[in-house]
C-alpha positions as CSV (number, residue, x, y, z in Angstrom):
1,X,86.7,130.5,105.7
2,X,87.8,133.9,103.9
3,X,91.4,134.2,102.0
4,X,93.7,136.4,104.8
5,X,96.2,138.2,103.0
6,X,98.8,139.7,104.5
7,X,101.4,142.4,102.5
8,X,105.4,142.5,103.7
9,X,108.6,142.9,101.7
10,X,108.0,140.1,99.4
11,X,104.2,141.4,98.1
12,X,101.5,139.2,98.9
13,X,101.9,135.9,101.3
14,X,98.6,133.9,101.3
15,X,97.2,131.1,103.6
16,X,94.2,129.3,102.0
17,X,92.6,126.7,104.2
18,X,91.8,123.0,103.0
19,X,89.9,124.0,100.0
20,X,92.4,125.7,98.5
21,X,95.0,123.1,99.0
22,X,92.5,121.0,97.6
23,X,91.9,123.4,94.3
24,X,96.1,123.3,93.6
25,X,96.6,119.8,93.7
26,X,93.0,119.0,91.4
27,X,93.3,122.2,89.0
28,X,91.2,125.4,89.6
29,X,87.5,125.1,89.7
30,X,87.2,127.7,87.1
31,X,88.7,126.7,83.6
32,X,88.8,130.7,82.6
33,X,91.0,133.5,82.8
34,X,90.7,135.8,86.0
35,X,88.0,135.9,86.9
36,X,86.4,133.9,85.6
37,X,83.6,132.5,87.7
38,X,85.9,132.7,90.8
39,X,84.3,134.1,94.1
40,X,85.2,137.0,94.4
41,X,84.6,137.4,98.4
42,X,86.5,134.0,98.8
43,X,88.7,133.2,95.9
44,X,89.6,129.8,96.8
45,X,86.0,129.1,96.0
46,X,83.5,129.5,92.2
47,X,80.4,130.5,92.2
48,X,79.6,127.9,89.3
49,X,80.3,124.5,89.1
50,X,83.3,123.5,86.7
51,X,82.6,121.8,83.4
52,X,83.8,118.8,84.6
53,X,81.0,118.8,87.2
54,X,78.2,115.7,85.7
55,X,75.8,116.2,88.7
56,X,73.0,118.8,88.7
57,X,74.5,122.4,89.2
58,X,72.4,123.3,92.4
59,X,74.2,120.1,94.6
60,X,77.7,122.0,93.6
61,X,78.2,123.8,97.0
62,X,75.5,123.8,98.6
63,X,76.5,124.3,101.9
64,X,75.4,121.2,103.4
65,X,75.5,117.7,101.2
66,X,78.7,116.0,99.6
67,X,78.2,115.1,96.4
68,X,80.4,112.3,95.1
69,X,80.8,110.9,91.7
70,X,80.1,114.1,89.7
71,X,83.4,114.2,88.0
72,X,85.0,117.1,90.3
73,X,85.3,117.4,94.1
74,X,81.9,118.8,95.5
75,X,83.4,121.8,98.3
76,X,80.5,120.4,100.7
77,X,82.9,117.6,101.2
78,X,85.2,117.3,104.2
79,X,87.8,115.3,102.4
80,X,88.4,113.8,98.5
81,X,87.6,110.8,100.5
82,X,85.0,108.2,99.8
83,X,84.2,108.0,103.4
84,X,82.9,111.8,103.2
85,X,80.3,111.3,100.9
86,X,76.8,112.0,101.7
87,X,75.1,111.3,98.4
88,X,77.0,109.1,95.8
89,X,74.0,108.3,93.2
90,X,72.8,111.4,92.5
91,X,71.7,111.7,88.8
92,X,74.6,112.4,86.5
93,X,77.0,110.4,89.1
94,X,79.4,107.6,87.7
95,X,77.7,105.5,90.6
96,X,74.0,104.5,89.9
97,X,74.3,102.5,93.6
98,X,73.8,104.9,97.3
99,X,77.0,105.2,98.9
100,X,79.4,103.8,99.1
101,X,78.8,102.4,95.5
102,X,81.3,102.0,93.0
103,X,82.6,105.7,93.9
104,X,86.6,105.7,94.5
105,X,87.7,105.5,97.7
106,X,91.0,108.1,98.0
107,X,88.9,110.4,94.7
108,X,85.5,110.6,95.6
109,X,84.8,112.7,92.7
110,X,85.2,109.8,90.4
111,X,84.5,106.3,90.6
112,X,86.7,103.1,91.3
113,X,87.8,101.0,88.3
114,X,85.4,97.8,88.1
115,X,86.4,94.0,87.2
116,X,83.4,92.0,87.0
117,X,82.2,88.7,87.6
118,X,83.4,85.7,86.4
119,X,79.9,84.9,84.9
120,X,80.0,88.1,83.5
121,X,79.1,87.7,79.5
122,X,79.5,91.3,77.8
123,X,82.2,94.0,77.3
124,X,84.2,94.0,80.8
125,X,84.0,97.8,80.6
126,X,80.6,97.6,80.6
127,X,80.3,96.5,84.0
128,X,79.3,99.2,86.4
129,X,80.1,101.9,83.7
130,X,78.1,104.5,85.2
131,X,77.0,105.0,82.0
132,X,74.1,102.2,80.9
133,X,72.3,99.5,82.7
134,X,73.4,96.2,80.6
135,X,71.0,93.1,80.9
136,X,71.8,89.4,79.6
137,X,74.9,89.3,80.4
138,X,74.5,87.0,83.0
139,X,75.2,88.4,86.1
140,X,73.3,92.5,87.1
141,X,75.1,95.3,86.2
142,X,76.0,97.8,89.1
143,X,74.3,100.1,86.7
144,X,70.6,98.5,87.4
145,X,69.2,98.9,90.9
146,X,66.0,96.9,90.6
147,X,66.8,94.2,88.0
148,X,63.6,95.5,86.1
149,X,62.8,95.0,82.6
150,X,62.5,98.5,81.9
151,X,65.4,99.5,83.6
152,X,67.8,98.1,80.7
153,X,69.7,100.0,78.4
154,X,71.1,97.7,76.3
155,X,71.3,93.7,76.2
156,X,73.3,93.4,72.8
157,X,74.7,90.2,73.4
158,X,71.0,88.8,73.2
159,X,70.7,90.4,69.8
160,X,70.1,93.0,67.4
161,X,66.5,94.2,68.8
162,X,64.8,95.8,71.9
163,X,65.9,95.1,75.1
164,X,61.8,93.6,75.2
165,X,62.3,91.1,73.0
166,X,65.3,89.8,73.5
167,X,65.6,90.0,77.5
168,X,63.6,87.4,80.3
169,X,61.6,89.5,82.1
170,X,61.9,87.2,84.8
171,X,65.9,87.7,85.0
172,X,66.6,90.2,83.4
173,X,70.6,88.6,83.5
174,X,69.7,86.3,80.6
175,X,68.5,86.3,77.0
176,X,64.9,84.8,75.7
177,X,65.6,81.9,74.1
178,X,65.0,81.6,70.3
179,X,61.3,80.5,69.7
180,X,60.5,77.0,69.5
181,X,61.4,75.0,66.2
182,X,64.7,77.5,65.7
183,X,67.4,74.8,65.0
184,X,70.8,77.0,64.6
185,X,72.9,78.4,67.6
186,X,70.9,80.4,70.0
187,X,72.7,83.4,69.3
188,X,72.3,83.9,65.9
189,X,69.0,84.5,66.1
190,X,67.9,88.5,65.7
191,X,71.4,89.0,66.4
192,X,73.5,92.3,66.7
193,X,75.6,91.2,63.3
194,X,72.7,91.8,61.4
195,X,73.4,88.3,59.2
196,X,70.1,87.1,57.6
197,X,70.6,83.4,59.0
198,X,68.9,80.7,57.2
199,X,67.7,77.5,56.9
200,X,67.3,77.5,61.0
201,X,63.7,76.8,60.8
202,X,62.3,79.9,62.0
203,X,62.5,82.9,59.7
204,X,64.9,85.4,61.5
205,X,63.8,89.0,61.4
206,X,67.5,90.2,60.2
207,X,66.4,88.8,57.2
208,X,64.2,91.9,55.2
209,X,62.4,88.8,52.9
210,X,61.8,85.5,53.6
211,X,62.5,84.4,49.9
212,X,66.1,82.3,49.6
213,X,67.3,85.5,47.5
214,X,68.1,87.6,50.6
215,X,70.8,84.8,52.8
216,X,74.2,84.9,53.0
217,X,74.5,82.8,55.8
218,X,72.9,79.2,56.0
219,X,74.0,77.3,58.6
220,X,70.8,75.2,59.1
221,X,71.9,71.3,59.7
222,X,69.8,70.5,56.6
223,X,71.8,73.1,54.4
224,X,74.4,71.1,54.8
225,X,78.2,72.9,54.7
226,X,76.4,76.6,54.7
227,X,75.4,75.9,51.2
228,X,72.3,78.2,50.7
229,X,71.6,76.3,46.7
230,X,69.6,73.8,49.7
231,X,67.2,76.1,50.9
232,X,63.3,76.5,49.7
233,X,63.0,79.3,47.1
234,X,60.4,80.6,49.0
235,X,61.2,79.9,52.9
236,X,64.6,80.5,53.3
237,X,63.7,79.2,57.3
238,X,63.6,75.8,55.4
239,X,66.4,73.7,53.7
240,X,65.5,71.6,51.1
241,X,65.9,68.0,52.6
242,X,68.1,65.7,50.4
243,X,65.6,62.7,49.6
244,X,64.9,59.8,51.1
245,X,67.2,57.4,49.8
246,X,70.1,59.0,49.1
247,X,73.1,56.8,50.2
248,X,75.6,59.2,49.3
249,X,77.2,62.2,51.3
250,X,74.6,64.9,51.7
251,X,76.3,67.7,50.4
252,X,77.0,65.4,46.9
253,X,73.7,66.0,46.4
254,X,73.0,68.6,44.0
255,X,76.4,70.5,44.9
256,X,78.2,73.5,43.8
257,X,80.4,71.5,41.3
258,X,77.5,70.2,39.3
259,X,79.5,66.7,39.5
260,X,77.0,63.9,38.1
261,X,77.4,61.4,41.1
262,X,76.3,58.0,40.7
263,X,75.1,55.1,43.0
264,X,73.7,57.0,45.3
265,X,70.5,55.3,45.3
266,X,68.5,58.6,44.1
267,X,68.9,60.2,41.0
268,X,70.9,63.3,41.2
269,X,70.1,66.5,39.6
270,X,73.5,67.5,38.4
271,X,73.5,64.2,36.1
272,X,72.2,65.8,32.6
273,X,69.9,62.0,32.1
274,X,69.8,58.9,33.9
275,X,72.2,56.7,31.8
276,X,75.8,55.9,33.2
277,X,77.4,58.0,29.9
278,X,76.1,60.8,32.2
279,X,78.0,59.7,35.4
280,X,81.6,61.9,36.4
281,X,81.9,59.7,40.2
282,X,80.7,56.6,40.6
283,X,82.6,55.3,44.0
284,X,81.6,58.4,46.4
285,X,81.2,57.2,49.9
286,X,78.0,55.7,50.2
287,X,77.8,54.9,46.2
288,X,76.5,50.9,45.4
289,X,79.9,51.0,43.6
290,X,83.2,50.6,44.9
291,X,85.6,51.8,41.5
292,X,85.6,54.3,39.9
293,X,83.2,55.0,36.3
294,X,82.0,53.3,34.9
295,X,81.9,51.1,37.9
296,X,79.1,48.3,38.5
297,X,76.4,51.5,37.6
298,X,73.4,50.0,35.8
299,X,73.6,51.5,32.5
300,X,70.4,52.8,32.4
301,X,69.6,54.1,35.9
302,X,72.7,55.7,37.2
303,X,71.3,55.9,40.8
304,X,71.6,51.9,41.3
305,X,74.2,49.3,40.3
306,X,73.9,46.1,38.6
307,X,74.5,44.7,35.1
């Protein structure tokens, strides 16, 4: 419908049907001065599509198909309504679903605020954002339509690599587990913190060596209290296991402190030889002697107690 104007007294009075009603309460579809790209056989209407406009500028207008979910109300639509909508997945829409999708119901330019599942694991915004197709997180994002590997955008909560390592092909909703003989928390390995995680049995690839130089973080069971002085020079996957025999608190063993303990039933390599002089705890849980040094230590194997 065309702008009547009619002159009187006053200057110009205007009727404007729906779509100009629609233009004063949303702001003008042209962001310009006059003209800007403004009709100019029917000025309630652009010839362009506003910046705001996401969808492909051909589906602005059109003549016949609403558009919804391209950030600004398509004029092919009868109402702002979601129940107008002819299209609401159209590339560049906020819904990747058909109609009615996750597009607003009273703003069908936009799309409705989302809280997901219960068993949903990542970012709650990330849940039918529009924007990315998450996987792993253990229930499918509105933003994948087929549940397909190759659909996914990102699956950070699995870890720090592609989508194709880290994501079950066969549902795509949950991460791979770590390979077999990986002995720390599932998550830690490959993950999105980029911590080189050792002592875990399998080398993780956030490590850039595999040589002990390059952890921070060792919280394998046999490097016991995250103590990385346990791990193999040369396999940082592998802790160094205290040795068989050793009666005494693992982490005793060979510790930060350097303390000589005694009567632990192995000799310990803090102790500078293997006479008691050399002892600094003799009655550590576990120890063959029950006071403190010298204690009941045989005087010339510190590991054992007797006379």
């Amino acid at each position: 419908m065309r702008l009547r104007v009619r002159r009187n007294g006053r200057g110009l009075r205007r009727r404007a049907d729906d779509r100009l009603l629609l233009a004063l309460r949303r702001g003008s579809c042209s962001p310009h001065f006059c003209p800007g790209n403004i009709d100019p056989l029917d000025i309630t209407r652009c010839t362009q599509p506003p910046p705001s406009w996401s969808c492909a500028d051909p589906l602005w207008d059109d003549g016949t198909i609403c558009d919804c979910g391209c950030g600004y109300p398509d004029p092919d639509c009868s109402t702002v309504h979601g129940d107008a909508c002819d299209t609401c997945n159209e590339p560049g829409s906020c819904s990747v679903q058909p109609c009615p999708g996750t597009i607003h119901p009273d703003m069908n330019s936009l799309c409705r605020p989302l809280t997901p599942p219960l068993d949903w694991t990542c970012w709650e915004d990330g849940y039918g954002d529009g924007e990315s197709c998450d996987c792993g997180c253990g229930v499918q994002d509105l933003d994948c339509l087929t549940g397909e590997l190759d659909e996914c955008d990102l699956c950070s909560i699995c870890g720090g690599g592609t989508c194709e390592q880290e994501v079950d092909a066969e549902d795509t909703t949950t991460c791979l587990p770590p390979p077999a003989g990986w002995t720390c928390q599932d998550f830690s390995y490959l993950d999105n913190s980029g911590d080189c995680d050792c002592g875990c049995g399998v080398f993780d690839p956030n490590c850039e060596e595999v040589t002990a130089s390059w952890c921070g973080y060792c919280p394998g069971e046999g490097c016991t209290g995250g103590d990385c002085r346990y791990l193999d020079p040369n396999d940082n996957a592998i802790c160094r296991p205290v040795p068989s025999g050793w009666t005494c608190h693992p982490t005793y063993y060979d510790d930060f402190d350097d303390a000589c303990d005694c009567g632990c039933g192995v000799p310990d390599p803090d102790c500078t030889n293997t006479s008691r002089s050399a002892c600094d705890i003799c009655d550590s849980d576990g120890s063959c002697s029950t006071t403190p040094c010298p204690g009941t230590i045989t005087s010339t194997n510190n590991a054992t107690c007797g006379s």
